[in-house]
N, C-alpha and C positions, 0 to 999 in steps of 0.2 A: 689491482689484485695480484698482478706477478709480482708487482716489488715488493708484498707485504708479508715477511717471511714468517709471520702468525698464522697465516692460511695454509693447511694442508691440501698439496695442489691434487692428492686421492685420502679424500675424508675415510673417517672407518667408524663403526657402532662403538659406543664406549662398552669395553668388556670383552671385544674381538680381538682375533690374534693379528700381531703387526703386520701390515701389506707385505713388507718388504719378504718376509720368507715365502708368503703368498704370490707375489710375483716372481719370486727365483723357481718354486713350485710350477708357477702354470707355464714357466719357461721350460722346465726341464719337462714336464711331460707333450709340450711341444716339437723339443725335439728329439723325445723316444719317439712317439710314433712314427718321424721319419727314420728312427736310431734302425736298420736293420741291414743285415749285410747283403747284397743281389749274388744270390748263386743258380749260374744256368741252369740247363735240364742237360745231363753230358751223359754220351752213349759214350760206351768202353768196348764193345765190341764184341762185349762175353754173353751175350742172349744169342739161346736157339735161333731167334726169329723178333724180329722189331716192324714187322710188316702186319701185324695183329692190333699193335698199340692206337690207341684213340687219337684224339687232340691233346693238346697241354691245357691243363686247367690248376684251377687253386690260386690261392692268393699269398696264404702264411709258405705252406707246404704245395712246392707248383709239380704237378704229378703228370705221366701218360702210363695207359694202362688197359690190360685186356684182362677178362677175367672168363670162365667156361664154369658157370656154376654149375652146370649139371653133371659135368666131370666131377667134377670135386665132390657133387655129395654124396657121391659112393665109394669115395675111397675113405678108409677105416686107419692107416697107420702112414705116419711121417717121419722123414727125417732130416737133416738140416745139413749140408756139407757147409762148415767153417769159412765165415766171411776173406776177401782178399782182399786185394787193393790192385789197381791197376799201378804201371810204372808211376806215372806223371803224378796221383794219387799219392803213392808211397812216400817219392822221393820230395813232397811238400813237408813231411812230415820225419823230423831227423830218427827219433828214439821209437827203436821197433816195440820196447815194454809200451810206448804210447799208443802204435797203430794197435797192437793186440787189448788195450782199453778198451778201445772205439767197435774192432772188430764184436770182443765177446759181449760188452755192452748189447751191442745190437741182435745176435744170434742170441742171448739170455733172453731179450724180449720177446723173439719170434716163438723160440720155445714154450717159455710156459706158458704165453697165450694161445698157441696153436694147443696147449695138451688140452684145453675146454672140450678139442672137440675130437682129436684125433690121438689115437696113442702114437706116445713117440720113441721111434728105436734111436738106436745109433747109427754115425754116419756107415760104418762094416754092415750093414744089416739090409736087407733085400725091403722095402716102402713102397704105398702104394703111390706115396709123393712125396719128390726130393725137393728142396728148398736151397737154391742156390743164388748167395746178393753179393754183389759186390761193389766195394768203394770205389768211383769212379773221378771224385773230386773230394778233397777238403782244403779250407780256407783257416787258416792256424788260430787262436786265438792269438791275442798280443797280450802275454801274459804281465807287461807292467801296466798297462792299461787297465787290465782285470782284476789288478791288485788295487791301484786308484781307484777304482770304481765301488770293491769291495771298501774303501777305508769309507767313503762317499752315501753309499748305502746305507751302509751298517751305523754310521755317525749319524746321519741326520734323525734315527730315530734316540739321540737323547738331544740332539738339539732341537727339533720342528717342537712346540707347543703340544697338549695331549688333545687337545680340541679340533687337531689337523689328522684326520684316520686316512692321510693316505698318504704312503711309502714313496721315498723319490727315487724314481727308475734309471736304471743303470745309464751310466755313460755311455752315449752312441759312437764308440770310438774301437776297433781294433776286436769286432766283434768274428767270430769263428761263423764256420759253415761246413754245411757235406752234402755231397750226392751219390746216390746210391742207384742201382740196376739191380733188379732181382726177378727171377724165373721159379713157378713151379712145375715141373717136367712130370710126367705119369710114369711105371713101370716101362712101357714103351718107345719112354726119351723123347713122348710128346708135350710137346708145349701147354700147361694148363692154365697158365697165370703169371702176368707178367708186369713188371711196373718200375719206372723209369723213373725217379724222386730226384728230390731238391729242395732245400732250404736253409737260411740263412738264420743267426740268431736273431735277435732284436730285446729291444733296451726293456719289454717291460715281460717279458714272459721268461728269459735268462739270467739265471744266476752268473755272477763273473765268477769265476776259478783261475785262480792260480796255475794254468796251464796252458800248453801251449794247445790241448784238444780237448780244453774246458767246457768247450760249445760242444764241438764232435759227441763228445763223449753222453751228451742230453740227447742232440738232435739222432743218434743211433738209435736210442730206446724209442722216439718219436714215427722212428721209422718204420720200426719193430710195430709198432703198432697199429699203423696203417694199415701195413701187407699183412697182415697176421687177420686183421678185421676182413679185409676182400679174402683169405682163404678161408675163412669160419663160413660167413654169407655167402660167397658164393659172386659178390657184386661189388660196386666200387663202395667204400667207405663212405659214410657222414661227414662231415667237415667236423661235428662235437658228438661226442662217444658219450652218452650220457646213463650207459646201463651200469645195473650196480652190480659190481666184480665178482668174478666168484670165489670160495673158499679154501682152492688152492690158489689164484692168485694173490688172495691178502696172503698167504703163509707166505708166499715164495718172496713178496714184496716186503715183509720185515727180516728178509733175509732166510727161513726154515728151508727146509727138505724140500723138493720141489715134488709135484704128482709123479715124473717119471726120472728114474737116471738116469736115463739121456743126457735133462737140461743141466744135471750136476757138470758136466764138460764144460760148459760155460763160467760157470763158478753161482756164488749166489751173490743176491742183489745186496744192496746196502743197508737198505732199511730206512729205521729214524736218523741211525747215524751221518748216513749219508745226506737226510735231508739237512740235519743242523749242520755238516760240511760246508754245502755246496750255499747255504744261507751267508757263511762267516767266508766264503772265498775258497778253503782249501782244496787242493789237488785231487782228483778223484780216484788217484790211486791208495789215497791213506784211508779210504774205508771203503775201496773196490773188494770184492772177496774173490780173487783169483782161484783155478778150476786148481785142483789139486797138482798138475802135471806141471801148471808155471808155477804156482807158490814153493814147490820143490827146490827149484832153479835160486 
C-alpha cells in the first residue's frame, strides 16, 4: 500500500474540503496557543506601598493586588493623574507620539469605566480617589512581523474554502507586551487599591498592527479594565466580564461625548473605525482620536 500512489495515505468524505489547508489549519492554531509573549510581573517603584499586594495569579493577564472595598464604597468622585513610564519602560520604546497612544489608550479606559460609578473631576481638582498607573515594561511589537501576519490573516479568508468557519490565527512571532503598576490613594494619600499587571499578546486574541505598540496599545485598554472592575466592586476582577455595558459606555466606545469632561483629556475612543483598522493591520494612530491638547501639536 505505500508504493501504490492511487491510495491516499489521509482519505477524506467525498464533498470535504482538501486536508491539505486542514492540516496547515490545525498546525497553525497549534502553534497560537503556544504563540504568546512571557511578560513578568515588574515593580517600578512608584506605589505608595507593595507590602498590601497578594500572590501573583492569572494565566492570560498574571496580576498582584490589594483592594479595601469598604474604602472605596464611600467615596463619590475620582480623578486619574496621566499615565507615565518608568525609564527602562520609556527608553524601549523610541517615538514619544507612540508612549502617549499607549499612555491615553489606557487612562481612556479607566475613565469612562470608573464614571459607571463615580463622578469624575480633573487631574487640578481635589477627589475622593486619585488613580495613579504606571508603565513599568513594554515589549515592542515587530512591526514587519505584524505586517506578515496581517497579509496572512486577512488572505486566508479568500483562500480557506467557505465550509472552514474558522479564522487562521496570527503568527506567533515578534508579538508586543506591557506591564503596568497602578494605586488608588484616598484624599488622605492612603493607600486604597493597588495592582501590579502583566501581559503578553498572543496569536489568537491580537490583532497585528503595523506598529511598533500595536500590542501595547490593546493590552492598555485590557488593563484599563481590570483595575477600573476591582475599583467599581470593591474586589478582585472575574477572569470574563460578562455584564452588559452601560449606555454611556457604548456612546464613549463608538467614539461620542464621554458622561464626564474629565475623560475628554484623554481623547475619544475609535469606535467601528478602529475595529475594521486594527482587523486590516493599520497603525493605531490613524483612527486614535487624540485629546484636543496633542491633536493641536
Amino acid at each position: 500500500m505505500r508504493n501504490n500512489p492511487s491510495i491516499e495515505p489521509f482519505p477524506r468524505l467525498v464533498g470535504s474540503p482538501p486536508t491539505f489547508p486542514l492540516r496547515c489549519l490545525a498546525l497553525s492554531l497549534i502553534l497560537a496557543v503556544a504563540g504568546c509573549t512571557a511578560v513578568p510581573l515588574t515593580e517600578g517603584g512608584t506605589l505608595t506601598s507593595y507590602s498590601n499586594l497578594g500572590a501573583p495569579k492569572g494565566k492570560l493577564s498574571k496580576k498582584r493586588m490589594f483592594v479595601d472595598g469598604q474604602a472605596l464604597a464611600v467615596a463619590k468622585t475620582a480623578r486619574i493623574v496621566p499615565t507615565t513610564f518608568v525609564f527602562s519602560a520609556a527608553s524601549r520604546v523610541k517615538s514619544a507620539a507612540d508612549r502617549s497612544l499607549v499612555s491615553n489608550a489606557l487612562d481612556r479606559a479607566l475613565c469612562v469605566a470608573l464614571s459607571d460609578r463615580y463622578q469624575m473631576v480633573s487631574a487640578g481638582q481635589p477627589a475622593d480617589v486619585t488613580i495613579r498607573s504606571v508603565v513599568t515594561d513594554i515589549v515592542p511589537t515587530n512591526k514587519m512581523m505584524a505586517g506578515v501576519s496581517t497579509v496572512v490573516t486577512v488572505g486566508s479568508g479568500f483562500v480557506l474554502p467557505s465550509s472552514v468557519p474558522v479564522s487562521v490565527p496570527r503568527l506567533p512571532f515578534g508579538l508586543g507586551g506591557l506591564a503596568v503598576e497602578a494605586e488608588a490613594i484616598d484624599s488622605g494619600g492612603v493607600q486604597r487599591a493597588a495592582m501590579v499587571w502583566a501581559r503578553g499578546a498572543n496569536s489568537i486574541q491580537d490583532n497585528p498592527r503595523f506598529s511598533e505598540v500595536g500590542d501595547a496599545y490593546s493590552l492598555a485598554a485590557r488593563f484599563g479594565s481590570d483595575f477600573s472592575r476591582t475599583l467599581i466592586t470593591g474586589k478582585e476582577p472575574k477572569a470574563f466580564d460578562i455584564s452588559i455595558p452601560s449606555k454611556q459606555r457604548i456612546q464613549s466606545w463608538f467614539g461620542g461625548k464621554p458622561k464626564y469632561a474629565a475623560c475628554d483629556t484623554f481623547g475619544r475612543m475609535p469606535g467601528l473605525m478602529g475595529v475594521v483598522a486594527s482587523k486590516y493591520g493599520a497603525p493605531p494612530e490613524w483612527t486614535d482620536k487624540k485629546p484636543k491638547s496633542l491633536a493641536a501639536n
